[in-house]
N, CA, C and O of each residue as an XYZ file, in Angstrom:
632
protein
N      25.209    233.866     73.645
C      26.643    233.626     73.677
C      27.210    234.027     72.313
O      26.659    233.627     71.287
N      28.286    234.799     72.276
C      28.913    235.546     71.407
C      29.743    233.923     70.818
O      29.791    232.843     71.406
N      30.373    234.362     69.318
C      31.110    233.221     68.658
C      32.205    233.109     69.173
O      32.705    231.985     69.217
N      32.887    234.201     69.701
C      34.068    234.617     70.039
C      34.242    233.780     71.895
O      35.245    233.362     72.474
N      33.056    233.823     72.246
C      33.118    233.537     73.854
C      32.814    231.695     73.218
O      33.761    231.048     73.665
N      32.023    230.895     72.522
C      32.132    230.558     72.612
C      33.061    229.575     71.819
O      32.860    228.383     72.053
N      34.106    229.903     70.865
C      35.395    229.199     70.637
C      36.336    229.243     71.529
O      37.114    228.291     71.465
N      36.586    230.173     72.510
C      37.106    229.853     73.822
C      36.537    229.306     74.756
O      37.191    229.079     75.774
N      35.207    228.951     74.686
C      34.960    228.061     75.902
C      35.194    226.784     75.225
O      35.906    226.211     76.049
N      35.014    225.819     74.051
C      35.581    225.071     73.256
C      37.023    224.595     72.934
O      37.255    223.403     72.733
N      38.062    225.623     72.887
C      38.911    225.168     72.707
C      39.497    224.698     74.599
O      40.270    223.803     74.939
N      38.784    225.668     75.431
C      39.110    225.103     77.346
C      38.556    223.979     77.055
O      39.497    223.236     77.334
N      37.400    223.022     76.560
C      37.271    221.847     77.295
C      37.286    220.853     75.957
O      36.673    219.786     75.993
N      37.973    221.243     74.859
C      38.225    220.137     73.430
C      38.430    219.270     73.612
O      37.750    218.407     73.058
N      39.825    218.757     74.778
C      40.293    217.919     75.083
C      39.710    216.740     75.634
O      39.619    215.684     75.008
N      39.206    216.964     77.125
C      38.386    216.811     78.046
C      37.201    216.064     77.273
O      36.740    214.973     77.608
N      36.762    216.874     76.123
C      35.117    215.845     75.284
C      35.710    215.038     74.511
O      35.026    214.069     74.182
N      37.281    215.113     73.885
C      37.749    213.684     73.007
C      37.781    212.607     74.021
O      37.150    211.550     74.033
N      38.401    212.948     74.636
C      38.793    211.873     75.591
C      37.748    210.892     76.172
O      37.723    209.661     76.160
N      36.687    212.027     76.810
C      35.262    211.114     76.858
C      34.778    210.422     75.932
O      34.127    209.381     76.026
N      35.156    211.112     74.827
C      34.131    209.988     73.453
C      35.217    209.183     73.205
O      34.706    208.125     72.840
N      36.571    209.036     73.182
C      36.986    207.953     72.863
C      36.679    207.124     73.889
O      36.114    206.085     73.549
N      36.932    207.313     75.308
C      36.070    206.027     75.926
C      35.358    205.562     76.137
O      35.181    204.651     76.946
N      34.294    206.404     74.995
C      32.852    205.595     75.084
C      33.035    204.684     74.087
O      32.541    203.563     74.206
N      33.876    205.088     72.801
C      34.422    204.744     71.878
C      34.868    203.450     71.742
O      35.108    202.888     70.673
N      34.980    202.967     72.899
C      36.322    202.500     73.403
C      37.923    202.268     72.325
O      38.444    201.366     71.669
N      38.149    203.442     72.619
C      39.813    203.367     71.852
C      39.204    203.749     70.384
O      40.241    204.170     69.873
N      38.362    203.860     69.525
C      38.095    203.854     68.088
C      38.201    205.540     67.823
O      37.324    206.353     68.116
N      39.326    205.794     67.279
C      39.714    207.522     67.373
C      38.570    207.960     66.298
O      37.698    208.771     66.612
N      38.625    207.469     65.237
C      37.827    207.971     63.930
C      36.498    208.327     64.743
O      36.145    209.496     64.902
N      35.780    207.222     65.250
C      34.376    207.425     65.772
C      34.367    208.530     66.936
O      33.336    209.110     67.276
N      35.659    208.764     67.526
C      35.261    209.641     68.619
C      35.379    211.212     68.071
O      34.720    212.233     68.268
N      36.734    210.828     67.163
C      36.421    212.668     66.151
C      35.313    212.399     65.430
O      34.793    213.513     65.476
N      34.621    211.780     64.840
C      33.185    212.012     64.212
C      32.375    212.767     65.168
O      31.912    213.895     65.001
N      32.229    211.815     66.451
C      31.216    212.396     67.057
C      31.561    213.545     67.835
O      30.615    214.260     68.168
N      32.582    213.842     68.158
C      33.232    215.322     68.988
C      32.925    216.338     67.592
O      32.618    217.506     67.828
N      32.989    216.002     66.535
C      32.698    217.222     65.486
C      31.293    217.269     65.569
O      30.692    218.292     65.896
N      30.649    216.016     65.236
C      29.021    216.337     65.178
C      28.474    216.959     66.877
O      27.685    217.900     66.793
N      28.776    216.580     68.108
C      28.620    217.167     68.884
C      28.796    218.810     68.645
O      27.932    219.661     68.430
N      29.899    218.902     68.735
C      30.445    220.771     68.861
C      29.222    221.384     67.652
O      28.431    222.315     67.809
N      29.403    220.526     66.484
C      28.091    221.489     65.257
C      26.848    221.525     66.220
O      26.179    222.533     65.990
N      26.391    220.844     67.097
C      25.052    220.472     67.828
C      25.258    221.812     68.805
O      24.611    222.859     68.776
N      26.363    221.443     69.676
C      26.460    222.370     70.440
C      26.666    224.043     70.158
O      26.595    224.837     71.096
N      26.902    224.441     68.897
C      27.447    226.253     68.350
C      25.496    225.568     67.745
O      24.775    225.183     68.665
N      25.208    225.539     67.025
C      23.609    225.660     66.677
C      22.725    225.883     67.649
O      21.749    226.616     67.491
N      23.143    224.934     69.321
C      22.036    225.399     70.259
C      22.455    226.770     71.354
O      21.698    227.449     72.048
N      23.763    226.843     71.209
C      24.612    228.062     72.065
C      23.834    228.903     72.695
O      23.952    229.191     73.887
N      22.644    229.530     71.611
C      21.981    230.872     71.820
C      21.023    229.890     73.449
O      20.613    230.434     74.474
N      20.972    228.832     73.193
C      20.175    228.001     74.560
C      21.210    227.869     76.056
O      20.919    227.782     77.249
N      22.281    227.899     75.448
C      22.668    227.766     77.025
C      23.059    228.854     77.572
O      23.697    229.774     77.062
N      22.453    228.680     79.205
C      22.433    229.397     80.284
C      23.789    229.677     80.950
O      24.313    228.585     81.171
N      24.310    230.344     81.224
C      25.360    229.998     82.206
C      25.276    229.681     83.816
O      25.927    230.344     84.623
N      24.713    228.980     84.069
C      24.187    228.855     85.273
C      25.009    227.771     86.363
O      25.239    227.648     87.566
N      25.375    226.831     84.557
C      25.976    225.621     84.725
C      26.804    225.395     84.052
O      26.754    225.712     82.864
N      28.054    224.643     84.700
C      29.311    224.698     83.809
C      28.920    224.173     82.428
O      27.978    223.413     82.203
N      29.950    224.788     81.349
C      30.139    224.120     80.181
C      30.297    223.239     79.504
O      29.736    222.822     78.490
N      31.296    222.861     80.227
C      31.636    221.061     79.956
C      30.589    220.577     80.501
O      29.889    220.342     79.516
N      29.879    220.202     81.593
C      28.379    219.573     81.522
C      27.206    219.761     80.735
O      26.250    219.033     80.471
N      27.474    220.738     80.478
C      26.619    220.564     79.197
C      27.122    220.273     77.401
O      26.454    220.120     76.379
N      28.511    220.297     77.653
C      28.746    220.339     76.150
C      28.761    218.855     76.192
O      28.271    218.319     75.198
N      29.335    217.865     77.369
C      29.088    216.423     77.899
C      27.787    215.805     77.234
O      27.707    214.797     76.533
N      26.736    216.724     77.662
C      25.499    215.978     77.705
C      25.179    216.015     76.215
O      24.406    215.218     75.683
N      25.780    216.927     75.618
C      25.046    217.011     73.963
C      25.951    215.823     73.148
O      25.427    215.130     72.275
N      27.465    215.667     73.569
C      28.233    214.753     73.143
C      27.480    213.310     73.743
O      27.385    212.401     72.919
N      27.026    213.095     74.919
C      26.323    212.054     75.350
C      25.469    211.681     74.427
O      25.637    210.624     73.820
N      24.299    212.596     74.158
C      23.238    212.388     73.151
C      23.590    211.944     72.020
O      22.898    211.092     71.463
N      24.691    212.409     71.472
C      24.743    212.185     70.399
C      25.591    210.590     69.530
O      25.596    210.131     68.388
N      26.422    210.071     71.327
C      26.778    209.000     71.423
C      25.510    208.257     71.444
O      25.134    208.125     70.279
N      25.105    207.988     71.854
C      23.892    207.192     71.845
C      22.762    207.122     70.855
O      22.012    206.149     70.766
N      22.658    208.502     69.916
C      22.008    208.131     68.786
C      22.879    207.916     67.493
O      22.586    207.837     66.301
N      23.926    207.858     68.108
C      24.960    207.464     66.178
C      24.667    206.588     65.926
O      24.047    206.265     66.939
N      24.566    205.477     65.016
C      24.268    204.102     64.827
C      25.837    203.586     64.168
O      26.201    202.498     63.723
N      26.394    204.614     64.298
C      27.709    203.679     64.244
C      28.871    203.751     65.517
O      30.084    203.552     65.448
N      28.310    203.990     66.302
C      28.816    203.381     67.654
C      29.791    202.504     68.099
O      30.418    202.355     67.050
N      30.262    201.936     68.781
C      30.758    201.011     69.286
C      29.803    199.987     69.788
O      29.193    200.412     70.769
N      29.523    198.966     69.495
C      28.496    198.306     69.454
C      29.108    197.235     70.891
O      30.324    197.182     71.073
N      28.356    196.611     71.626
C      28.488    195.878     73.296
C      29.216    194.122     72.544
O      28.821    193.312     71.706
N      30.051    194.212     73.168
C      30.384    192.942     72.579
C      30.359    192.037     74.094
O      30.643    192.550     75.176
N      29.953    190.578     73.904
C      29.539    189.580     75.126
C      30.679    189.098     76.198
O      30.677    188.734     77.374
N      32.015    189.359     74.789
C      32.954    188.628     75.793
C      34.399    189.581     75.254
O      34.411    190.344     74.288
N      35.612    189.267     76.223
C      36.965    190.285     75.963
C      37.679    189.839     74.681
O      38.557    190.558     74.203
N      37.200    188.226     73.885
C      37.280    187.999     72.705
C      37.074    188.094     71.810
O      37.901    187.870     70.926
N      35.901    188.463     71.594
C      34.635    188.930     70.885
C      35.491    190.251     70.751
O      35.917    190.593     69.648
N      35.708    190.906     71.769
C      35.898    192.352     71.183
C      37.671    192.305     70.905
O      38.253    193.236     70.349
N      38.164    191.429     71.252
C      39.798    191.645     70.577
C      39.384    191.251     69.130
O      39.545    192.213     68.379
N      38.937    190.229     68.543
C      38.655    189.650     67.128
C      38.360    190.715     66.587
O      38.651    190.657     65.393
N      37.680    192.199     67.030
C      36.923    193.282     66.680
C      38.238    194.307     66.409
O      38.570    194.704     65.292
N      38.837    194.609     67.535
C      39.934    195.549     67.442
C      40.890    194.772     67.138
O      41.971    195.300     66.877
N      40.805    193.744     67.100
C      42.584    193.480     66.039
C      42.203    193.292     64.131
O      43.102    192.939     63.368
N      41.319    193.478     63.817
C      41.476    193.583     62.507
C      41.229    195.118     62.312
O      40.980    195.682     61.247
N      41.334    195.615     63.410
C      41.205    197.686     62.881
C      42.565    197.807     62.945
O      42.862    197.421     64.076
N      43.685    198.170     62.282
C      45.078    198.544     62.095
C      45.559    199.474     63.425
O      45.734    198.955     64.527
N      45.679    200.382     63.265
C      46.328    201.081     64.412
C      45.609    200.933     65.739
O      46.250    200.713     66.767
N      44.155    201.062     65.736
C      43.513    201.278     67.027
C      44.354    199.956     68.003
O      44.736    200.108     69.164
N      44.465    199.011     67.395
C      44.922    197.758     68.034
C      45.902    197.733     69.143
O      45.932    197.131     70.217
N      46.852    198.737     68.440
C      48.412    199.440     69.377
C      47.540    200.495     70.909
O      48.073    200.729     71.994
N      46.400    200.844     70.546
C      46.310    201.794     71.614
C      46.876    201.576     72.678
O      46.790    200.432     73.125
N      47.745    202.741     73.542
C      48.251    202.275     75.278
C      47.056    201.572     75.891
O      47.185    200.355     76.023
N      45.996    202.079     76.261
C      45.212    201.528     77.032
C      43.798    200.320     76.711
O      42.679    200.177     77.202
N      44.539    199.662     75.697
C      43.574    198.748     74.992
C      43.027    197.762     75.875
O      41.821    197.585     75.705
N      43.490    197.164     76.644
C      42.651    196.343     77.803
C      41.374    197.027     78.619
O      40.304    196.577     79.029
N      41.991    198.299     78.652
C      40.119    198.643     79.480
C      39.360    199.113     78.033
O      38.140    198.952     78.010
N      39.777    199.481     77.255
C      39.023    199.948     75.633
C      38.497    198.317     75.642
O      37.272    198.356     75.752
N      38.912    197.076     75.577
C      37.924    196.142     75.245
C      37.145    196.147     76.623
O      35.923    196.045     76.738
N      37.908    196.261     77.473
C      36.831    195.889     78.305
C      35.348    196.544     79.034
O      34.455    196.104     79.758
N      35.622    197.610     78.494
C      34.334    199.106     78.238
C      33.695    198.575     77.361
O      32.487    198.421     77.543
N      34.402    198.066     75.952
C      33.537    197.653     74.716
C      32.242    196.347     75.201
O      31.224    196.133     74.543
N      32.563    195.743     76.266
C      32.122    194.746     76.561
C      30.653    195.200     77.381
O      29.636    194.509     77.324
N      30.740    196.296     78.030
C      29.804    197.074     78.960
C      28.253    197.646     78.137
O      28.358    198.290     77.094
N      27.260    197.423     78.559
C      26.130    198.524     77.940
C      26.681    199.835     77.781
O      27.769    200.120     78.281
N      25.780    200.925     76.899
C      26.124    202.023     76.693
C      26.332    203.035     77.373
O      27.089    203.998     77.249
N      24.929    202.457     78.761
C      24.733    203.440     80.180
C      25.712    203.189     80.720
O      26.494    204.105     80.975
N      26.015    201.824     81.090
C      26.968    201.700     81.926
C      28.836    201.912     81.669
O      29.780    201.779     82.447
N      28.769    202.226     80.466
C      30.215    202.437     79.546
C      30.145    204.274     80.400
O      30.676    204.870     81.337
N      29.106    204.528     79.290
C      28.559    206.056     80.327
C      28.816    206.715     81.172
O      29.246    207.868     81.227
N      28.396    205.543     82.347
C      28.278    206.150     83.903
C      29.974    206.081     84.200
O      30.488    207.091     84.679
N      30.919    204.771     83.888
C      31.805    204.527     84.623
C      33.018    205.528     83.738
O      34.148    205.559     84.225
N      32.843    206.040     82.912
C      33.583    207.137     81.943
C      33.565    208.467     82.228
O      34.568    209.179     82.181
N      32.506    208.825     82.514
C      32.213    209.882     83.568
C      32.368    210.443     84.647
O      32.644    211.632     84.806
N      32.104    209.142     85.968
C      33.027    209.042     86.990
C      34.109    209.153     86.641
O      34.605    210.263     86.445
N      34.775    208.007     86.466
C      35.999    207.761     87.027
C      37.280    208.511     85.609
O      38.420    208.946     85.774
N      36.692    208.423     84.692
C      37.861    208.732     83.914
C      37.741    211.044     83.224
O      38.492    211.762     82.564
N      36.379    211.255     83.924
C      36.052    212.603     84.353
C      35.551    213.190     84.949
O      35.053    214.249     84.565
N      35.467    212.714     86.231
C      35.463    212.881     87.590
C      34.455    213.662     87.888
O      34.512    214.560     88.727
N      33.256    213.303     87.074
C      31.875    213.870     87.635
C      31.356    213.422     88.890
O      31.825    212.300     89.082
N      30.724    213.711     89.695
C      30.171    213.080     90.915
C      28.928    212.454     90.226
O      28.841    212.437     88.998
N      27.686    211.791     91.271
C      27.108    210.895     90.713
C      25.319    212.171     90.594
O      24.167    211.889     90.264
N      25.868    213.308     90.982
C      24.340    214.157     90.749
C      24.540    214.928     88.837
O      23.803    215.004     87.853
N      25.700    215.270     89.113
C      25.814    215.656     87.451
C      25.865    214.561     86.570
O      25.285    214.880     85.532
N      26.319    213.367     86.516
C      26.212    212.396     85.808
C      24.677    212.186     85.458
O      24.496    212.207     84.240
N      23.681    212.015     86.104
C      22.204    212.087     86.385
C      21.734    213.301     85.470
O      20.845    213.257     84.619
N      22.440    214.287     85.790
C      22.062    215.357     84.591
C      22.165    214.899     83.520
O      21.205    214.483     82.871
N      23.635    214.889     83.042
C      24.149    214.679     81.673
C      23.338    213.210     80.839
O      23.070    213.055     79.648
N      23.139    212.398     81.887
C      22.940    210.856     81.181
C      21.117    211.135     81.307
O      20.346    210.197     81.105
N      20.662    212.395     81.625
C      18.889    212.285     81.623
C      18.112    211.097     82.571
O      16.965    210.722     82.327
N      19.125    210.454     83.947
C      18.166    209.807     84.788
C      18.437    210.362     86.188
O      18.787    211.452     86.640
N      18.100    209.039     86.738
C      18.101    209.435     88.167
C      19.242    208.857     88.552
O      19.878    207.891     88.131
N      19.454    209.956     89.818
C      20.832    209.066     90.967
C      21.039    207.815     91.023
O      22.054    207.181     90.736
N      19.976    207.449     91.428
C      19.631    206.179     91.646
C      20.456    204.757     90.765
O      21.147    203.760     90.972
N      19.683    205.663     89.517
C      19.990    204.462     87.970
C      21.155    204.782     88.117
O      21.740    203.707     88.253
N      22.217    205.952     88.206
C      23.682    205.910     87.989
C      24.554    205.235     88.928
O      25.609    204.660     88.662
N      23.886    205.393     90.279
C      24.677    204.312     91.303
C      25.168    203.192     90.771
O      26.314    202.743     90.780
N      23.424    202.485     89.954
C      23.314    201.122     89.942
C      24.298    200.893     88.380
O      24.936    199.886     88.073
N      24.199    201.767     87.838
C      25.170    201.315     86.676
C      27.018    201.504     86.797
O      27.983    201.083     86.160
N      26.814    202.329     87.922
C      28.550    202.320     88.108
C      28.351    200.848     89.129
O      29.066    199.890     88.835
N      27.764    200.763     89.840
C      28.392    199.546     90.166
C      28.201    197.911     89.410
O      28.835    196.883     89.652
N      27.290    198.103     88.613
C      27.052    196.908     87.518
C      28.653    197.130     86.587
O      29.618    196.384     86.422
N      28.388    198.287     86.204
C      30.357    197.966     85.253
C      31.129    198.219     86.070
O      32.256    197.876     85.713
N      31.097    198.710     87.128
C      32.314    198.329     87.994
C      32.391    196.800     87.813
O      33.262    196.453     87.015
N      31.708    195.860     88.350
C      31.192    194.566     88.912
C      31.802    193.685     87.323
O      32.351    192.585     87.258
N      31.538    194.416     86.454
C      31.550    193.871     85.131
C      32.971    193.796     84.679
O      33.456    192.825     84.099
N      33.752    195.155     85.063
C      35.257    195.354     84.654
C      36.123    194.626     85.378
O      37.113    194.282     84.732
N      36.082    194.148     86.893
C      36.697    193.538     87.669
C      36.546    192.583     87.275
O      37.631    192.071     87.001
N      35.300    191.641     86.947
C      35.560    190.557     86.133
C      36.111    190.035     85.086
O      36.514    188.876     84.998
N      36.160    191.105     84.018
C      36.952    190.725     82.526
C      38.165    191.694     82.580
O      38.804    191.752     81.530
N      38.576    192.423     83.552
C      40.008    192.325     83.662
C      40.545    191.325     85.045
O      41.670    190.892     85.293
N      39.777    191.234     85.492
C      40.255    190.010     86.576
C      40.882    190.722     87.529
O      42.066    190.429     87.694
N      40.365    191.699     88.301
C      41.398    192.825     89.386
C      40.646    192.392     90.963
O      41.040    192.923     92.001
């Protein structure tokens, strides 16, 4: 893959990978441009590796995935929707975010399951590419969209 082919396939799906990492993020912008930059450096270093066989964004997904999961400064699982307001109300702006009720309430979720239900539903992967991107089986992704499903209905109360 040429540099040229791939800053246009980058700037088509820029958007699309913030958005995912801020809701893995939940709502924490700084951490999601950290990791959308360290992703994309991951992703132009392995370029000469990808195939086109398979869309882009699934794979530029899966390297941003990886790399969510090995940051150690993460968004860390908080137990309860208090726990994680006490968390985001002493961060200044993030606090205002529009959609701060499901941002705590993602924050509250495991990492897989923050994962799976971010994927689905907020980028509309089906549940065989999710399995790609997240490195398991169907199976495990069923069971984790419906564990944070199960989880979000409860601590938003829907």
């Amino acid at each position: 893959m040429t540099r040229s082919v791939f800053i246009a396939l980058v700037e088509r799906e820029q958007e699309a990978l913030r958005g995912f990492l801020l809701a893995l993020c939940c709502g924490k912008k700084s951490d999601a441009d950290d990791l959308a930059q360290d992703s994309l450096v991951k992703a132009y270093l392995s370029s000469a590796g990808y195939q086109e066989k398979g869309r882009f964004r699934s794979w530029l997904f899966k390297i941003a995935y990886n790399t969510f999961l090995n940051h150690k400064a993460s968004c860390r699982t908080m137990d309860t929707l208090d726990e994680a307001r006490t968390v985001i109300s002493s961060q200044s702006a993030e606090s205002s975010f529009e959609h701060q009720s499901l941002y705590l309430a993602l924050r509250t979720l495991p990492p897989k399951e923050r994962s799976a239900i971010t994927l689905y539903y907020l980028n509309g992967y089906d549940i065989k590419e999710i399995a790609a991107i997240t490195d398991t089986s169907e199976d495990a992704v069923k069971k984790q969209l419906s564990r944070g499903r199960d989880k979000l209905k409860a601590r938003l109360k829907l």
